[in-house]
Each structure stands twice: as structure tokens, then as C-alpha cells.
C-alpha positions as CSV (number, residue, x, y, z in Angstrom):
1,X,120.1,-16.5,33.4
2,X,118.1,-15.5,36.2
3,X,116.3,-12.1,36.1
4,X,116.4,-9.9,38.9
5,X,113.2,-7.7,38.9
6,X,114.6,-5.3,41.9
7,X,117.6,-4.7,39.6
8,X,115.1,-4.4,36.6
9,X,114.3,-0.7,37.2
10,X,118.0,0.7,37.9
11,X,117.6,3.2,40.9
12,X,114.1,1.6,42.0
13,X,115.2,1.1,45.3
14,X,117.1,3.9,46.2
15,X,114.1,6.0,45.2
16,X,112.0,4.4,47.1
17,X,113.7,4.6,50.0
18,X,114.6,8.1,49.1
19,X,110.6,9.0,49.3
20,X,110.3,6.7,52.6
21,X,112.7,8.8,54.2
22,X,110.9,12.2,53.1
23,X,107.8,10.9,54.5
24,X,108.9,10.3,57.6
25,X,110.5,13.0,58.5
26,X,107.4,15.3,57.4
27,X,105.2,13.2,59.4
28,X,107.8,13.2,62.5
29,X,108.0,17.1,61.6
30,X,104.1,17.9,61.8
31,X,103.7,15.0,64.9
32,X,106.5,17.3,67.1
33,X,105.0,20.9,65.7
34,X,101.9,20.7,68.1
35,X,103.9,20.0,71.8
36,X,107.0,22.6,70.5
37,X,103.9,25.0,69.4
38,X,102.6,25.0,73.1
39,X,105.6,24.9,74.5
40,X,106.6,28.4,73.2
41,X,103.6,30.0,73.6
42,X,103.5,29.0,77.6
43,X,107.6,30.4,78.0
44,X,107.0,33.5,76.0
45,X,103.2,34.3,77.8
46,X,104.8,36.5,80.3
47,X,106.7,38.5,77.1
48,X,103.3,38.8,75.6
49,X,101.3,39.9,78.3
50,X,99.9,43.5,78.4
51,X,102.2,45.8,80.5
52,X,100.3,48.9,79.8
53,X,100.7,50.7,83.2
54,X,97.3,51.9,84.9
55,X,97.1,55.5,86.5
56,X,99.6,54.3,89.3
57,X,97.0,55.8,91.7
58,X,96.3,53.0,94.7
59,X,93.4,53.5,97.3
60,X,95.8,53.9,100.8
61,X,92.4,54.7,102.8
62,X,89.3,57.0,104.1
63,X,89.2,60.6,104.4
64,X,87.4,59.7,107.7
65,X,90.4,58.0,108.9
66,X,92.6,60.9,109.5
67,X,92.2,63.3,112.0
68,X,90.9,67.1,111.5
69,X,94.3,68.4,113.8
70,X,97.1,68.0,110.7
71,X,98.6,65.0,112.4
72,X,99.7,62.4,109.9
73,X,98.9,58.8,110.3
74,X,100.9,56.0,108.2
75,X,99.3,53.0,106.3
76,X,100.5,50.5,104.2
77,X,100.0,50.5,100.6
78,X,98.6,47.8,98.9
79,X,98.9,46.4,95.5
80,X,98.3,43.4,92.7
81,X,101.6,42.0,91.8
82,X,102.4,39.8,89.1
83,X,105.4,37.6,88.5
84,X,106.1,35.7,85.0
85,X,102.7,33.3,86.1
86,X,101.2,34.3,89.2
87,X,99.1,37.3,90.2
88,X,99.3,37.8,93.7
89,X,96.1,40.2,95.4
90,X,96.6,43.2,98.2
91,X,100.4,42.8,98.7
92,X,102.2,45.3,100.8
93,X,104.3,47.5,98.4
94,X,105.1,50.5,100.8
95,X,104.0,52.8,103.1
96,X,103.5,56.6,103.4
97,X,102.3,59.2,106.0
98,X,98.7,60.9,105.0
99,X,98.0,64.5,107.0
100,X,94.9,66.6,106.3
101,X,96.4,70.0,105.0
102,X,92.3,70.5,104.6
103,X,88.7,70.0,104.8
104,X,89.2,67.8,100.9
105,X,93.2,68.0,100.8
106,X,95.7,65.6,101.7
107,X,99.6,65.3,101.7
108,X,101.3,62.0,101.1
109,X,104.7,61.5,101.8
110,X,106.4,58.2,101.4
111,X,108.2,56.9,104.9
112,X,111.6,56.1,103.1
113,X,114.0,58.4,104.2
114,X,115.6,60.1,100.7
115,X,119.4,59.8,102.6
116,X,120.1,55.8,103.1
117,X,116.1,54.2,102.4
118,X,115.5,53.6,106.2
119,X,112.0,53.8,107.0
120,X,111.4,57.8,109.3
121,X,109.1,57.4,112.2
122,X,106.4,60.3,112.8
123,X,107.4,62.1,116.5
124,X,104.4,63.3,117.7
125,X,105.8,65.6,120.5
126,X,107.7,67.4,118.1
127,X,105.6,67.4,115.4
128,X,108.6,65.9,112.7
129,X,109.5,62.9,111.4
130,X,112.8,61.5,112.3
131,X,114.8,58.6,110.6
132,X,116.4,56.3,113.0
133,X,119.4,55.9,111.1
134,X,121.4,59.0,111.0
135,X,119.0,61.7,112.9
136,X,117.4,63.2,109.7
137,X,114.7,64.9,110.8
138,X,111.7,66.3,108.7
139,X,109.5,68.9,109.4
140,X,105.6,68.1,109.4
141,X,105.4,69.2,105.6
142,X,108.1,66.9,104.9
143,X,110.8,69.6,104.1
144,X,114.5,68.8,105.5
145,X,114.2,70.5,109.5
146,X,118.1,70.3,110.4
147,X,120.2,72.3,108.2
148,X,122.9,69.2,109.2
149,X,120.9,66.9,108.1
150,X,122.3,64.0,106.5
151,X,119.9,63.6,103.7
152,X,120.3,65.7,100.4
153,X,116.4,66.4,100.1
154,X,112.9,66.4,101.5
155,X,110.7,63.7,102.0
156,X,109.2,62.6,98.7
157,X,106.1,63.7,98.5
158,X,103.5,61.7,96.3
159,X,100.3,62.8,94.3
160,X,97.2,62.3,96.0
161,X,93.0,62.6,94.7
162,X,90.1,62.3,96.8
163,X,87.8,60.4,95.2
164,X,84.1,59.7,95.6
165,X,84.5,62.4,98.5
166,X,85.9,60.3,100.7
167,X,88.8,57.7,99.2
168,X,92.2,58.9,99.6
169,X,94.3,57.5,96.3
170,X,98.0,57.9,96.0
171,X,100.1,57.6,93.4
172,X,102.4,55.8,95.1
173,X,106.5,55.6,93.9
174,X,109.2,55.2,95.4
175,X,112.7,57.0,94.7
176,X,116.5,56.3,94.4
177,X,118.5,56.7,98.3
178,X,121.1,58.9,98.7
179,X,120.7,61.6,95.7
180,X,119.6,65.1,95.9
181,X,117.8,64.4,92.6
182,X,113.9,62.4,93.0
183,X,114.6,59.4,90.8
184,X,111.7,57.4,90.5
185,X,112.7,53.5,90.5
186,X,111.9,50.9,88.2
């Protein structure tokens, strides 16, 4: 008779093959940890990211550039903005109307009208603002100057400093359109 030595050792084979198959998934295991590794921390970097909120004051401009009279004059306010990977520099985020109420004091008011978010124009003549979308109309301090006035409240002011003596800073917000209540958006 003829000896088979795979058959000699009963389960020899199987157990071998058993071990194979452990090996190779371990090593197939630890060769796809590294890419899936990477790839999870690049999709979650913009969950990890630091979201702790700064002052929320923005420099809008120079005490210099407003006039000494009261009359307001708008600019834009610009900001950093991020997205999930990109940080873009000195984007335009809004706008607001800065008057001298003093030789170191200044009023802010954003330039969204508080009834439907149109943007109010400044009228010089009549010293008001006036949104061109359904005639509210703002006195120079920003309070409501119609009592028919569409909108349910005054223009939003915002919180200004004067830094360094002469930077105007504003901590700029906007609110929630058509409410009587200031609701600062997200």
C-alpha cells in the first residue's frame, strides 16, 4: 500500500490553509488601514476645525473718512470666509451706513431694510434713508420716520469701537426680514 503523507496528519491541510487565509486577510487589513486612515481624516478636517468665533468686530474704515456734519456715508464690509477647504481673504459680507454722532462716536446701521431685506439708500436732501421697495423711510438715527411705514422696526443698529483713535470697527450682523423682533441670522 502506498502511503499518503498529506493524509498522514488528518486536518494538515485544512489548517494550513486555515492560517493562510488569516494571514492574508491581516496583511490586506493593515495594507488598506493607511489610504482609509487618510481618507477620513481629509472628509472630517472641516468637522474638526476650530469654529471658536472671534469678537465679530470687522474694521469698515477711518474715523477720517467720515465727515464732521453727521452725514452718514456707506461702505462695504469685508471679511475672511471659509468653506469646508478654502479660505477666501476680504470678501464682501455686507454693508452699513457710518455717521459721526461725535468728535470719537460713531453709529452703524446696517443698509438692509428690517421689512422685506432690500438694501435703503441714504437721501441726502432729506436727511433719511429710504428703501426702494415699499417707501420705508428712516430717519437719520435710523428710527422708523413714517408712522405708515411698511417695516415693523428701525434700522438695525450694530455695535461700533474706535480703535487705535482712528479705526472704526463694527460688529457687523445681520437680522431676520419682515419681524418686529431683531433676530440675528446664522
Amino acid at each position: 500500500m502506498k502511503s499518503d503523507d498529506s493524509k498522514s496528519a488528518p486536518g494538515g491541510s485544512d489548517r494550513r490553509d486555515f492560517v493562510k487565509a488569516c494571514c492574508a486577510v491581516v496583511a490586506g487589513g493593515a495594507a488598506a488601514a493607511v489610504p482609509i486612515a487618510a481618507g477620513l481624516n481629509f472628509a472630517s478636517d472641516p468637522i474638526r476645525r476650530s469654529t471658536g468665533e472671534e469678537s465679530g468686530f470687522l474694521k469698515v474704515a477711518s474715523l477720517n473718512a467720515l465727515p464732521e456734519d453727521g452725514k452718514p456715508r456707506k461702505f462695504a464690509v469685508l471679511a475672511d470666509k471659509s468653506d469646508a477647504w478654502n479660505r477666501f481673504l476680504n470678501v464682501p459680507v455686507g454693508a452699513v451706513y457710518l455717521r459721526r454722532t461725535g468728535a470719537q462716536q460713531v453709529q452703524a446701521l446696517n443698509v438692509i431694510c428690517p421689512h422685506a431685506g432690500c438694501a435703503v439708500d441714504y437721501q441726502p436732501g432729506k436727511d433719511s434713508y429710504l428703501c426702494p421697495c415699499h417707501n420705508s423711510t428712516f430717519g437719520l438715527d435710523g428710527a422708523i420716520a413714517d408712522k405708515n411705514s411698511p417695516s415693523a422696526r428701525a434700522l438695525d443698529a450694530l455695535e461700533v469701537e474706535i480703535r487705535n483713535g482712528a479705526e472704526i470697527w463694527v460688529k457687523f450682523r445681520n437680522y431676520r426680514a419682515g419681524t418686529a423682533d431683531k433676530i440675528p441670522l446664522a
